[in-house]
C-alpha positions as CSV (number, residue, x, y, z in Angstrom):
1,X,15.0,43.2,22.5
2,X,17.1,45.1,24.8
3,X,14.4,47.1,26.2
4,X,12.4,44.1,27.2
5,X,15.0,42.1,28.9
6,X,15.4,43.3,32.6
7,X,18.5,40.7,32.9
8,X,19.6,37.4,32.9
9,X,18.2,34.8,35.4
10,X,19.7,31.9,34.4
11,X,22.5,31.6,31.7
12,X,22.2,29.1,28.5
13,X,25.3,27.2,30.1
14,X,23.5,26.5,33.3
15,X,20.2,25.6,31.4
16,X,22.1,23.0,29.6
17,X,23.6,21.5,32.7
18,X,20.8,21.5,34.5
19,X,18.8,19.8,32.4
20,X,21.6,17.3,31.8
21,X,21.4,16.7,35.0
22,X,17.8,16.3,35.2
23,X,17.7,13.6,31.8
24,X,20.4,11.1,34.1
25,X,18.1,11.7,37.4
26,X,15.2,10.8,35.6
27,X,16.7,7.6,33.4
28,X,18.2,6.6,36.6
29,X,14.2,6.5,38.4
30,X,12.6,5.2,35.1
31,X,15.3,2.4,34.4
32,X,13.3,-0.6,32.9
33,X,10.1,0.8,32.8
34,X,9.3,3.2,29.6
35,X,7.4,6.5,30.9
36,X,5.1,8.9,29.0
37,X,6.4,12.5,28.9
38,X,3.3,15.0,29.0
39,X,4.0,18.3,28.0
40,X,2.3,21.0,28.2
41,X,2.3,23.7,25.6
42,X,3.4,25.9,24.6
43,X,5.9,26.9,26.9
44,X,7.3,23.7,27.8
45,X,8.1,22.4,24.8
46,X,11.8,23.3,24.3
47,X,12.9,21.9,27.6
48,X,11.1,18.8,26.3
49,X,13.0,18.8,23.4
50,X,16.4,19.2,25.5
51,X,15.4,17.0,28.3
52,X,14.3,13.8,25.6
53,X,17.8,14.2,24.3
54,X,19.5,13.2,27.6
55,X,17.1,10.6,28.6
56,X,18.5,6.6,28.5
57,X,15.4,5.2,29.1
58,X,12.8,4.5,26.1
59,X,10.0,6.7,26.1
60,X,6.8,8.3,24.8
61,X,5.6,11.8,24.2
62,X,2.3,13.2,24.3
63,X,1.2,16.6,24.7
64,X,-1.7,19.3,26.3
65,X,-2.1,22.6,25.8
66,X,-3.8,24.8,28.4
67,X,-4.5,28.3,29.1
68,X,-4.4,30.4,32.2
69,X,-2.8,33.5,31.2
70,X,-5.2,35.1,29.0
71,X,-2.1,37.5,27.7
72,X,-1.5,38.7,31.4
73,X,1.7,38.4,33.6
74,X,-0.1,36.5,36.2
75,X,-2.4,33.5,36.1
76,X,-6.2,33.9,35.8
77,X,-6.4,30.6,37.8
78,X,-9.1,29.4,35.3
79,X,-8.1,26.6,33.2
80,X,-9.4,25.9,29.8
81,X,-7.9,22.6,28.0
82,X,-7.1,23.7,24.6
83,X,-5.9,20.3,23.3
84,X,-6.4,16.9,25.0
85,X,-3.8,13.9,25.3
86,X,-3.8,11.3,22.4
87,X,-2.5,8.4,24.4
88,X,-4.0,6.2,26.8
89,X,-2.5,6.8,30.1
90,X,-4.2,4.1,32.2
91,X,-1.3,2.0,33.9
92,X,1.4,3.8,32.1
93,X,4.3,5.8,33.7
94,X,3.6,9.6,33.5
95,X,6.1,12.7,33.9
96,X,4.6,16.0,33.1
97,X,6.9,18.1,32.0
98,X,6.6,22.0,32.4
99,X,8.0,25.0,32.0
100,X,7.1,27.0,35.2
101,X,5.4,26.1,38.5
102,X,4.2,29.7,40.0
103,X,0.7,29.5,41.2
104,X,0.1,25.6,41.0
105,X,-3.0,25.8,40.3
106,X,-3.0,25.0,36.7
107,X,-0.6,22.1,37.4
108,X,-2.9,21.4,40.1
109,X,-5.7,21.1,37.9
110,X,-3.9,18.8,35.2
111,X,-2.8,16.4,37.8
112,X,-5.9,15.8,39.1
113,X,-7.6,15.3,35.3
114,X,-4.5,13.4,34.6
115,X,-5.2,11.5,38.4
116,X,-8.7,10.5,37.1
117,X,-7.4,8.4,34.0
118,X,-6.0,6.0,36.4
119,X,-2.2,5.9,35.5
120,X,0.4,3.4,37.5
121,X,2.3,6.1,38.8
122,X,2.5,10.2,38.1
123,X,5.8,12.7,38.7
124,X,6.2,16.3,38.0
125,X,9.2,17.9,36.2
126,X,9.9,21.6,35.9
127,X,12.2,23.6,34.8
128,X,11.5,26.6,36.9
129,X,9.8,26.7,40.5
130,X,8.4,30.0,41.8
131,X,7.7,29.3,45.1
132,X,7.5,32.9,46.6
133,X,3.8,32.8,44.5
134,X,2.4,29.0,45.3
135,X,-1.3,29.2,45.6
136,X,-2.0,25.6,46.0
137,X,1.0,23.1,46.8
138,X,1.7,20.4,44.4
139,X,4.5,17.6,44.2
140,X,7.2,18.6,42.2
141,X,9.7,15.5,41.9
142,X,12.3,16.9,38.9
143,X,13.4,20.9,39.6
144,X,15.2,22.5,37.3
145,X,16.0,25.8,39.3
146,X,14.0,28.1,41.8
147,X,13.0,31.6,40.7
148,X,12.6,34.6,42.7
149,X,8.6,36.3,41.9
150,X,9.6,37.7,38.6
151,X,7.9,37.4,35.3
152,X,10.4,35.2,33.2
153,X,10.9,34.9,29.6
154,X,12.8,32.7,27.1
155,X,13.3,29.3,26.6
156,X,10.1,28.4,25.8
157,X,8.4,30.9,28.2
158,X,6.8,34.0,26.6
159,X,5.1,37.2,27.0
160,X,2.2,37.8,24.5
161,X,3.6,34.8,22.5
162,X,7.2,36.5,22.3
163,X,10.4,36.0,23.3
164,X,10.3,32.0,23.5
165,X,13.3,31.8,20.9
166,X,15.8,33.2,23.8
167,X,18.6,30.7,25.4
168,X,18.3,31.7,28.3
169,X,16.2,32.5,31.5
170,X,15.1,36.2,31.5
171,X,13.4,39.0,33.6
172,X,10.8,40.5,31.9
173,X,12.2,44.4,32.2
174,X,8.9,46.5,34.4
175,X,6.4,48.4,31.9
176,X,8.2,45.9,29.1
């Protein structure tokens, strides 16, 4: 894998803090009240699985799965919904939960089809922001870290469905 991996971003150690961190911001906001975590796959799914684990508050899961990529390093900006939600959102409590924020315009897209199903109140987690490439702003409430405008892997983020099993944050290494 060596000749993929440009270098570290962001080290397991920070990851784990971070989203440590992230778990007690968010049972702290959601104290009493029992929000629906909406993930969105593939990508996001082991931060998920590392932020449930730190939250106090009770909670449900449900997930999406979208595609803007097309196996490309940048987004299309067309969105095609893959897989739908199971649960019933109306008057419920929602966090999405992603990965990576770059162009906003997929997240853009889910929130407003999220919007539509009329839910009491919506926030936005991420794990990674890339500002430096925001197409479209969205409200991001959770942030995980700030990226420079680098193609990432590991942790859940890929490159032609690889490197996801990685503990850390990665640049993808030019002509990788």
């Amino acid at each position: 894998m060596d000749d993929i991996i440009g270098k570290i971003l962001i080290s397991e150690d920070d990851i784990k803090q971070r989203v440590a961190e992230l778990g007690a911001e968010i049972s702290r906001d959601y104290k009493g009240r029992q929000p629906i975590l909406v993930n969105i796959l593939k990508g996001g799914i082991i931060f998920l699985s590392d932020l449930v684990r730190q939250l106090e508050v009770l909670h449900e899961i449900d997930f999406m799965s979208v595609s803007s990529y097309e196996s490309q390093t940048e987004s299309t900006g067309v969105v095609r919904i893959l897989a739908d939600l199971n649960i019933n959102i109306e008057g419920k409590d929602v966090i999405i939960v992603e990965d990576i924020v770059d162009s906003g315009l997929t997240l853009d897209y889910i929130r407003h089809i999220l919007l539509a199903r009329r839910p009491k109140s919506m926030t936005i987690c991420t794990l990674l922001d890339k500002t430096a490439t925001r197409k479209i702003e969205v409200p991001l409430d959770y942030v995980g870290f700030e990226i420079p405008d680098e193609f990432v892997i590991g942790y859940g983020l890929d490159y032609m469905q690889k490197y996801r099993n990685l503990p850390y944050v990665a640049v993808l290494k030019p002509g990788g």
